[in-house]
C-alpha positions, 0 to 999 in steps of 0.5 A: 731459127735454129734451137741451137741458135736461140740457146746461144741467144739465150746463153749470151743474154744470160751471161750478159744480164748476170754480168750486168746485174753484177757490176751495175744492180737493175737498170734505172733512170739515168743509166745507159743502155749497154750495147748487146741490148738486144732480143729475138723479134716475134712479130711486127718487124721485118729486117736482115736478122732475127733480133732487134737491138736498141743500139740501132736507134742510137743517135738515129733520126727520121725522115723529118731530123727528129731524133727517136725516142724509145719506149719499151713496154715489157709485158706478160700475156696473162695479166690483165693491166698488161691486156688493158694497156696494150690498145692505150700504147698502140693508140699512143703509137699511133699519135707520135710515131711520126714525131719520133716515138718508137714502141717496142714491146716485149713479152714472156710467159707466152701461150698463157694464153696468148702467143706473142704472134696471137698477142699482137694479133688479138690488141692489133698492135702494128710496134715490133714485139719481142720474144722476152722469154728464156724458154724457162718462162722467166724473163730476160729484159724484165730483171735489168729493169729496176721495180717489181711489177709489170708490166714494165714502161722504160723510155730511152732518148736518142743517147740511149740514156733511160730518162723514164721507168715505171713498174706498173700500168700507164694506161690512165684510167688505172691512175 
């Protein structure tokens, strides 16, 4: 991808999350998911394009008719509650991914000190991850998401409606 294809990616995130947080404050339980919700894909998913967007898994089913869920975990390479969750979520991946759990990560601050490549390397995370960075260091998904904290847990049902969003660690031990 070209950088002047990854600013115009960021350019238009950039529009859109202005827009957004305008018109509709952060995103929390109950609101919908806009349309453009998409980000460039780091690791782990191979398909026709260079970005993923949520829109895809609207309505969508697998192979068995059951309507996915998504959860998206937004994280940062150098906090240690977000190094800790990463195996809980890819064990809980692993357990619900044929009854319709999707995992999509995303991440920012990358190289501190992960690469978000390194990342899924290093937990052995086999979910798409997202590249949730402007190249400022400051992060896009991050600040649509309503609470302070991260990481960050949403999950989306199969209308793209937000039925759960935490700020903080899921991973049971910390609870």
């Amino acid at each position: 991808m070209s950088k002047d294809s990854i600013r115009k990616l960021i350019i238009r995130f950039l529009i859109s999350l202005v827009a957004t947080t305008i018109c509709f404050g952060q995103m929390q339980v109950g609101d919908t998911i806009p349309e453009w919700m998409g980000l460039e894909i780091c690791s782990n998913y191979e398909l026709e394009g260079d970005s993923l967007y949520l829109h895809d898994f609207n309505g969508a089913t697998n192979e068995l008719g059951q309507h996915y869920i998504i959860w998206i975990t937004i994280v940062t390479s150098w906090w240690p509650y977000c190094q800790t969750e990463a195996p809980f979520t890819e064990e809980l991946y692993q357990t619900y991914k044929d009854s319709g759990l999707v995992v999509i990560g995303a991440g920012s601050q990358w190289d501190e000190p992960y690469s978000c490549e390194g990342w899924v390397e290093n937990f052995g995370l086999s979910y798409p991850y997202l590249n949730d960075d402007n190249g400022d260091g400051q992060a896009l998904w991050n600040g649509l998401f309503y609470g302070d904290g991260i990481p960050k847990n949403i999950l989306i049902d199969q209308n793209m409606e937000i039925i759960y969003a935490n700020a903080g660690t899921v991973w049971p031990s910390v609870w």
